[in-house]
Residue, then its C-alpha position, 0 to 999 in steps of 0.5 A: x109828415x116830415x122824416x127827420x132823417x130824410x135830406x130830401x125833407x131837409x131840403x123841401x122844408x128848408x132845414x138846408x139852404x137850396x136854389x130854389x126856384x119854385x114853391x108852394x105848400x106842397x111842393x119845394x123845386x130845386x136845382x139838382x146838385x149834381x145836374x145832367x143839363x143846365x137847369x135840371x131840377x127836382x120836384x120834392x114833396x114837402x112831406x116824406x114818402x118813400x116813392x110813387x107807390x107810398x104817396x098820397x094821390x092827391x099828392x100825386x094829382x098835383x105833381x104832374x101838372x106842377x111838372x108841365x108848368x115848369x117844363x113850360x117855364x123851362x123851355x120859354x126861359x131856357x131855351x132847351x129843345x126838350x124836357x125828361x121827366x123822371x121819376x124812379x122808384x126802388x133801387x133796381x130802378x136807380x132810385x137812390x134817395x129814398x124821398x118821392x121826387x120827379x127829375x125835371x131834365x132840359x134837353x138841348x139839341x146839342x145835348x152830348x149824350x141824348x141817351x141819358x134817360x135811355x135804355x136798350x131794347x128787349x125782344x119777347x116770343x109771342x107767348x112771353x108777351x102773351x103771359x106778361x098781358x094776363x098777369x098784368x090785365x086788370 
């Protein structure tokens, strides 16, 4: 189902011209308007939803092994040293359209900021970490 409101749908479903460089029936792979690297691309579903916890699993079965493919194509024609592969979801994680899409990031050995996907580290007691392990145990 395509959200009329949504530009990522937009651009998935050819409603907005792209540089497209990949697509299917499920999928459209575009390059990011506002690359980090040479190459960054998006993986956008053809049909909305919102984030990774509204999507459909088949969906989402499909999507990591279009990422490796492309990733693989990336690093033979590129060049690059290395893929991010970022997916956010929700604001507080730096999810800023509201349509599920995987970042594709080529990394090149010269790269001037290699902390891009980074974060800083935490430190928990035992008994923190302890506490988080029984909530999240299933």
């Amino acid at each position: 189902m395509k959200d009329n409101n949504c530009i990522f749908c937009k651009l998935a479903n050819g409603d907005i011209p792209t540089n497209s460089i990949y697509e299917d029936g499920d999928f459209k792979v575009i390059l990011d308007a506002d690359p980090a690297t040479k190459g960054h691309a998006l993986i956008l579903p053809k049909n909305h939803f919102a984030n990774l916890l509204e999507a459909d699993d088949d969906v989402l079965a499909k999507a990591l092994p279009l990422a490796k493919k492309l990733a693989n194509n990336m690093k033979a024609k590129l060049g690059c040293a290395g893929i991010n592969v970022v997916q956010n979801n929700g604001e507080a994680a730096g999810q800023t359209v509201h349509h599920l899409h995987i970042h594709l990031i080529p990394r090149y050995e010269d790269d001037p900021d290699k902390t891009l996907c980074g974060w800083s580290h935490q430190s928990f007691t035992d008994e923190e970490t302890k506490e988080v392990v029984e909530k999240l145990s299933m």
